[in-house]
C-alpha positions in Angstrom: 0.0 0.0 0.0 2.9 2.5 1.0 4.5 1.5 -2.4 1.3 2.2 -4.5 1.2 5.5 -2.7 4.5 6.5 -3.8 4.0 5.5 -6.9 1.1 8.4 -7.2 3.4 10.7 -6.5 6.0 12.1 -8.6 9.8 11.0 -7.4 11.8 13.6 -5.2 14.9 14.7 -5.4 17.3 16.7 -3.3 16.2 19.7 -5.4 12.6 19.3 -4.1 13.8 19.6 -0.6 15.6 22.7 -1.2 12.6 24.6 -3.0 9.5 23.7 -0.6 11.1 25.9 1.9 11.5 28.6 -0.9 8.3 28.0 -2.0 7.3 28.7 1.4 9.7 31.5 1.7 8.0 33.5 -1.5 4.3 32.7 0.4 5.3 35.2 3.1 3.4 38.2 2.5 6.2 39.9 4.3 9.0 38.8 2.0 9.4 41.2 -0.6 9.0 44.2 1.4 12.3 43.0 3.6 14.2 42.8 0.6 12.7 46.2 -0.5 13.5 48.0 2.5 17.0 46.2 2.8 17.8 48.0 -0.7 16.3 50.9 0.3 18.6 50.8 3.4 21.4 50.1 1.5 20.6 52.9 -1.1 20.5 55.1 1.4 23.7 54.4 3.4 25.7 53.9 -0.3 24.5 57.6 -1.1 25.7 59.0 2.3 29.2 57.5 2.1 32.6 58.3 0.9 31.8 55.8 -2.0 28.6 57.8 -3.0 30.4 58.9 -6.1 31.4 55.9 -7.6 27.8 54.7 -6.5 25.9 57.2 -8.2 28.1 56.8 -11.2 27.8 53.0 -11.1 24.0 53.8 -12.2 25.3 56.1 -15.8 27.0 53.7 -17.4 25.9 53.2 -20.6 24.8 50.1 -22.5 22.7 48.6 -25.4 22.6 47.8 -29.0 24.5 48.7 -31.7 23.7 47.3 -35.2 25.7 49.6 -38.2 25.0 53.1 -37.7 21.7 52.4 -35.6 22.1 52.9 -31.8 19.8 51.9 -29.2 21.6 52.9 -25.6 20.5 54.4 -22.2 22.3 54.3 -18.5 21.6 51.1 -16.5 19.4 53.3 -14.2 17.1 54.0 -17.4 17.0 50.3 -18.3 15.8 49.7 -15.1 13.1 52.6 -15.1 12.2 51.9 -18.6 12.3 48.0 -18.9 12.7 46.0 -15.6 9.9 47.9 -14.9 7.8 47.4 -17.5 7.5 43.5 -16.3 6.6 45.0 -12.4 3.6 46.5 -14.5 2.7 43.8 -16.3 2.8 41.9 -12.8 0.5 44.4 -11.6 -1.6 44.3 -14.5 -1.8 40.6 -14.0 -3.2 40.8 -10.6 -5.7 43.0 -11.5 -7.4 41.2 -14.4 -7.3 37.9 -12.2 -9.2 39.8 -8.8 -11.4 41.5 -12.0 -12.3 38.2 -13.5 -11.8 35.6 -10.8 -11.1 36.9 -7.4 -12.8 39.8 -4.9 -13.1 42.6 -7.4 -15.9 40.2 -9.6 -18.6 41.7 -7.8 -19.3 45.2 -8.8 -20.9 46.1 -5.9 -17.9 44.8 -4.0 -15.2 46.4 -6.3 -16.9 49.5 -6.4 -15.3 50.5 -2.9 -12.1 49.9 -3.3 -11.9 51.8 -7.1 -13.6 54.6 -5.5 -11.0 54.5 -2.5 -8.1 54.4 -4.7 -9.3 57.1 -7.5 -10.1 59.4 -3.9 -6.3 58.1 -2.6 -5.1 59.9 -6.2 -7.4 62.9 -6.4 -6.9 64.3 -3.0 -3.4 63.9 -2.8 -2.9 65.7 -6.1 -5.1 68.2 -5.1 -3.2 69.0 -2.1 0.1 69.1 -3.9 -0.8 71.1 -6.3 -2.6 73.7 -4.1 1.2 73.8 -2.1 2.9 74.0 -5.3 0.7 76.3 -7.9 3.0 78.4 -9.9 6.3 77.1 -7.8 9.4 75.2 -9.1 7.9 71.3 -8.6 4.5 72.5 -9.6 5.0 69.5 -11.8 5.3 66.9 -9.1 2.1 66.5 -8.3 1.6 62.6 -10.4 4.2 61.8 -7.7 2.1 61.6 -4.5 -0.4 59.2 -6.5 0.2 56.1 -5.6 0.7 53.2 -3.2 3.3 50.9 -2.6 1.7 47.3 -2.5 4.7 45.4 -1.4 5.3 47.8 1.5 1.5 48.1 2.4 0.6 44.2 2.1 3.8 43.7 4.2 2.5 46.4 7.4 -0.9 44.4 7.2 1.0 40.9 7.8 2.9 42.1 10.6 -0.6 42.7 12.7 -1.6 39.1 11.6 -5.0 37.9 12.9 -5.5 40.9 14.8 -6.9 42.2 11.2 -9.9 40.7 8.7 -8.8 39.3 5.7 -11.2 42.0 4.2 -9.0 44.6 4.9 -6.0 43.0 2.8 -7.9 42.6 -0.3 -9.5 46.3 0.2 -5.7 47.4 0.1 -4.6 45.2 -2.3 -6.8 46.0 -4.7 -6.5 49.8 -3.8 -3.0 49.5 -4.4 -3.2 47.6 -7.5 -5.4 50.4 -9.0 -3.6 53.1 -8.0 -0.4 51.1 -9.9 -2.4 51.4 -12.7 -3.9 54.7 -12.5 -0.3 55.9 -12.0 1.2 54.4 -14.6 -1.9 56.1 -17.3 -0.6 59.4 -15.3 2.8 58.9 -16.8 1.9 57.6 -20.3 -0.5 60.9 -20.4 0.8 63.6 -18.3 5.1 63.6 -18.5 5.5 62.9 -22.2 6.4 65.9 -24.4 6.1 64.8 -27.9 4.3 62.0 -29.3 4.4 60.2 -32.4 1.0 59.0 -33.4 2.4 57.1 -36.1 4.4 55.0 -33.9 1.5 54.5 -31.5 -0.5 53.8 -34.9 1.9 50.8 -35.1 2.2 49.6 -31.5 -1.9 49.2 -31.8 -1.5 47.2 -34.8 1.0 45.0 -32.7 -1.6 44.9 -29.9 -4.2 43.5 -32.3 -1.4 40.7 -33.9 -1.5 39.6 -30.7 -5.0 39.3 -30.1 -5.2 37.6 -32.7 -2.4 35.3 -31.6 -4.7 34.8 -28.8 -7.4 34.0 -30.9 -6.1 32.0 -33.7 -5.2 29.5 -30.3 -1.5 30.4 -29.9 0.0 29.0 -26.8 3.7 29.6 -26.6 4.7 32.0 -23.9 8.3 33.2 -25.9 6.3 34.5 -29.0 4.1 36.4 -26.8 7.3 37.7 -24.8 8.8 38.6 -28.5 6.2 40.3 -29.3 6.2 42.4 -26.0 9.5 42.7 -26.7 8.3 44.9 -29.9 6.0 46.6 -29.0 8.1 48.0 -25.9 10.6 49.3 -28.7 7.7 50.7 -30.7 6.0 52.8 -27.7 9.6 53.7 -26.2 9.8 55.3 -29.6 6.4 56.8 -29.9 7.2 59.3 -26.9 5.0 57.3 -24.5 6.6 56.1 -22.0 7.1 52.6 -22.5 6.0 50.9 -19.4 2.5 51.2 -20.8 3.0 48.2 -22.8 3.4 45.9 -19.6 -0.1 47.5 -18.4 -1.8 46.4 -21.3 -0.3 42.9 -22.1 -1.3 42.0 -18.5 -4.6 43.3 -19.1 -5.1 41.7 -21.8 -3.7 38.2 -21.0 -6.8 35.7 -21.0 -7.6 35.1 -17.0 -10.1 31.7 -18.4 -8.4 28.2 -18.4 -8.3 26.2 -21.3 -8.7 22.9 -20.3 -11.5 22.4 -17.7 -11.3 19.5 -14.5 -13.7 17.4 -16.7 -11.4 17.4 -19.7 -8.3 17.1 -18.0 -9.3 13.8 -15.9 -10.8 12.5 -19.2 -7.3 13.1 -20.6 -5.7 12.2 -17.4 -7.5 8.6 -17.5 -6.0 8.3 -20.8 -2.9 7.8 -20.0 -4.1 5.0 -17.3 -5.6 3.4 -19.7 -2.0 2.8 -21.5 0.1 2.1 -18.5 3.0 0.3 -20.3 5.0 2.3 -21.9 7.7 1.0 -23.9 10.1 1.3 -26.7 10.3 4.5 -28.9 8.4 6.0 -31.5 4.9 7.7 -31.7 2.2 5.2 -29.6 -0.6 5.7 -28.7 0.5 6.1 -25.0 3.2 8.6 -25.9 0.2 10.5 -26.9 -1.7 10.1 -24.1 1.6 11.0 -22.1 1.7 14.5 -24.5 -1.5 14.9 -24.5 -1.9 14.8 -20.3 1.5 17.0 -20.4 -0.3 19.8 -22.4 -3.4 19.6 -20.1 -1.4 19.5 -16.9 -0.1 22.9 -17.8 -2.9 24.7 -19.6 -5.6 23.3 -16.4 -3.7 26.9 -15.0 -4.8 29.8 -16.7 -1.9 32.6 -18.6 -3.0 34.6 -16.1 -2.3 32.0 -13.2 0.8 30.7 -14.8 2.6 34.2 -15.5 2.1 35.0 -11.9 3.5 32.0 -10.7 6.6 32.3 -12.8 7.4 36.1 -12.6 6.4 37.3 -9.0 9.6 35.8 -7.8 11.6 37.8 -10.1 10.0 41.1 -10.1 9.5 41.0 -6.3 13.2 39.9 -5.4 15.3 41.5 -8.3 13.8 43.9 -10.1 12.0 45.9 -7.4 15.2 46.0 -5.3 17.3 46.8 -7.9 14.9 49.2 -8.6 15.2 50.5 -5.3 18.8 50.3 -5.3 19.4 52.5 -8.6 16.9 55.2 -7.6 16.1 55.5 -3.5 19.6 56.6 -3.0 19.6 60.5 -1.7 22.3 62.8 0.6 20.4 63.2 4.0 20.6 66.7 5.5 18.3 68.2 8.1 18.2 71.3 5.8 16.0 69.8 3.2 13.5 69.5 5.9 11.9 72.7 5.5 11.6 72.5 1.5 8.5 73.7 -0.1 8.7 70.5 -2.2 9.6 68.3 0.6 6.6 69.4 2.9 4.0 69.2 -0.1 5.2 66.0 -1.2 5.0 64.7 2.6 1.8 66.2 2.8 0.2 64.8 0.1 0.8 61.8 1.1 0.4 61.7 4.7 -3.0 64.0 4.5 -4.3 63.3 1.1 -4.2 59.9 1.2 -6.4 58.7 4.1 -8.4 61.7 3.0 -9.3 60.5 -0.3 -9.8 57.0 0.5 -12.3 57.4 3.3 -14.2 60.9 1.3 -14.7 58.9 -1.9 -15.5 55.4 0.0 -18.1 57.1 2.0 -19.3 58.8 -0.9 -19.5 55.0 -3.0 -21.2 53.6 0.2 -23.8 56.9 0.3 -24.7 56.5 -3.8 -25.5 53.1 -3.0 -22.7 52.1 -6.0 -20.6 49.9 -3.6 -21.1 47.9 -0.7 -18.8 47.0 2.7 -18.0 43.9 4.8 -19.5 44.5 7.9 -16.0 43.6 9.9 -14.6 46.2 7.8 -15.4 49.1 9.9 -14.5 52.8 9.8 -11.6 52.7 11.9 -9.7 49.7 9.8 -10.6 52.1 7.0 -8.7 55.2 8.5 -5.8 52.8 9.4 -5.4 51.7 5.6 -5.6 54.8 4.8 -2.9 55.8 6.4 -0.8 52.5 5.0 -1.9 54.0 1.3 0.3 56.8 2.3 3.5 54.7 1.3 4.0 55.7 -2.0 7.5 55.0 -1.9 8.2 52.8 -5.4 5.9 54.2 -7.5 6.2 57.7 -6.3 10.0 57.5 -7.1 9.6 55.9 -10.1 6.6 59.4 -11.0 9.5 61.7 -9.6 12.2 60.7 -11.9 10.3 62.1 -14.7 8.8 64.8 -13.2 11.7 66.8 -11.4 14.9 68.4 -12.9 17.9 67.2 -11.4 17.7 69.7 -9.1 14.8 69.5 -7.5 14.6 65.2 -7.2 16.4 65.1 -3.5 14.0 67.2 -2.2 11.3 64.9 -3.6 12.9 61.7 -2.2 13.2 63.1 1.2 9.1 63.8 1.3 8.6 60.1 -0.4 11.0 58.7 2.0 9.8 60.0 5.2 5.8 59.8 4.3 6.8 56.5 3.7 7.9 56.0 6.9 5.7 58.3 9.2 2.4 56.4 7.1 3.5 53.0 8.2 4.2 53.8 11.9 1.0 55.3 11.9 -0.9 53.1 10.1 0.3 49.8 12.0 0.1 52.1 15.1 -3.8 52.9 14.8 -4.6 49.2 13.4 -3.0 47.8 16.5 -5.2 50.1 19.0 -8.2 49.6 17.4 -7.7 46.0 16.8 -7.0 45.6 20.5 -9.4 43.3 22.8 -12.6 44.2 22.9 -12.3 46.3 19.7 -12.3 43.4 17.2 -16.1 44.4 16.7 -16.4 47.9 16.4 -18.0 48.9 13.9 
């Protein structure tokens, strides 16, 4: 009996053993925003040192293609900007169209709140900047205090544990997620200066190629990634920025299986059916074998299987690299009192919870959206607060949107509203949280 069990399974090996606690490893919510904040850490301490020179320069060097006369180059900081990032998007992207299609945000009624929340978490803040900043130097600044940090927010939330509803980490999941996205069509429309609609003209005809790839029943991963690969090039050239393209390849990456349970146990008996496998050549077993191979895989959907297979890498290299090549700033108490500084702190650390509970309140008023009732007012005021760490994505908004000599001052507000949202986030979840407050509503 023990043998015929082991059978069933399929045969380990020492590499098994290494990766289940990996596995596990990449399951902690809390994971990628230790390695994020160990950049960030390390960023910050590189960029405050003798070696800061060299460090910053480290970032400039140059690199790319050359084919003939036809040159496509930029630093290592802009490939990371420009392209690493473009997969964190399509990660995000990815998220999104699976909580849209199959997870919390299929109810309308449900998603309603937490779209409402986020468009009020990018309004307000905006607003606010922009009111500090009308007809000033960074009056341009004010896409930079739109967005929230997911990594660093889903990681405050694990750290209270039970104390919290699950409802509360898919409300600032998905607030975050949209907010991602909402950033990102902030940058593709509002820090590009010239735009070639003819090159646009062509990256929509690359969009449609592959739908229909998609619809024609193509299936191979690489030929979609090429023909990312192209597009990238042809909206990089177009004038919009190119991290677009990983927006809308995620959202348009088919969230629906295609092989069903039903089919794939009908295929899967198949191969029972020809147990003996022997010899070479095309059998018929070696074509139940294929054949359960193929459904194996596909009984995942592109969605599914993309996430599986990139979050490790975006989460653990790209995003701290990311942080490494841009979170790096000279720390002086006299940057403290800078105009840009304060209204980029303020944005975040007033606008924020500001927006999210004005616009949710508003959603829930209209009747348009609807709230769990262990989701009460207070847990809404302390994720709030968490949506005031904009930290990635409001440096990645501020390297487009400030001069060289304004960016520092920037960092500084992004890097301590980052900081001050958290405390104060995690601080009023854990008092209201408390015994005897689990059921407040």
């Amino acid at each position: 009996m023990n043998e015929d069990r082991q059978l069933m399974q399929l045969p380990r090996v020492l590499t098994d053993r290494l990766a289940k606690p990996f596995v596990r490893f990449l399951q902690v919510e809390t994971a990628v925003a230790g390695v994020l904040l160990l950049a960030t850490l390390i960023a910050l301490v590189a960029s405050n040192s003798p070696w800061a020179p060299a460090y910053l320069e480290l970032w400039e060097i140059e690199g790319g293609l050359r084919i003939g006369s036809l040159e496509y180059a930029r630093s290592l900081k802009d490939w990371i900007n420009d392209a690493a990032m473009t997969l964190f998007f399509f990660l995000v992207a990815l998220e999104l169209k699976r909580e849209l299609v199959l997870g919390e945000l299929s109810s309308p009624r449900r998603a309603a709140l937490s779209i409402a929340a986020a468009l009020g978490g990018m309004m307000m803040p905006a607003m606010i900047y922009w009111t500090l900043q009308h007809d000033q130097p960074g009056a341009q600044g004010w896409g930079t205090v739109m967005a929230t940090d997911t990594a660093f927010v889903i990681g405050c939330l694990a750290l209270l544990g039970s104390r919290i509803p699950h409802s509360l980490r898919v409300f600032m999941l998905s607030l975050a997620i949209i907010d991602d996205i909402g950033a990102i069509l902030v940058v593709a429309i509002g820090y590009n200066a010239h735009i070639s609609w003819a090159m646009l003209a062509l990256a929509a005809f690359g969009l449609a190629t592959v739908r229909g790839m998609s619809l024609a029943g193509f299936r191979s991963f690489p030929l979609y990634f090429l023909m990312g690969g192209l597009i990238w090039v042809v909206i990089d050239a177009s004038g919009v920025h190119a991290t677009i393209t990983g927006v809308i390849l995620g959202l348009m990456t088919p969230a629906r299986r295609w092989v069903s349970d039903k089919r794939l146990y009908a295929i899967l008996s198949q191969v029972i059916a020809h147990p003996g496998a022997q010899g070479s050549g095309v059998t018929q077993d070696r074509k139940s074998l294929l054949a359960a191979e193929i459904a194996t895989r596909e009984s995942l959907s592109p969605v599914e299987r993309l996430e599986l297979g990139l979050h490790p890498w975006v989460g653990f290299v790209i995003m701290p690299l990311f942080a490494l090549a841009n979170a790096g700033l000279p720390l002086s108490l006299v940057g403290i009192g800078n105009s840009i500084t304060l209204a980029v702190f303020s944005g975040f650390v007033l606008g924020k919870p500001l927006g999210v509970l004005a616009l949710s309140w508003l959603a829930l008023r209209l009747g348009i959206a609807t709230r769990p009732p262990e989701l009460h007012w207070g847990l809404l005021t302390g994720g709030g607060l968490l949506a005031g760490i904009g930290f990635t994505m409001a440096l990645f908004i501020a390297n487009l949107a400030y001069p060289a000599s304004l960016i520092d001052s920037a960092k500084l507000g992004i890097v301590g509203a980052s900081i001050f949202a958290a405390l104060a986030g995690i601080s009023l979840l854990l008092v209201i949280s408390g015994p005897g407050s689990r059921h407040h509503r």
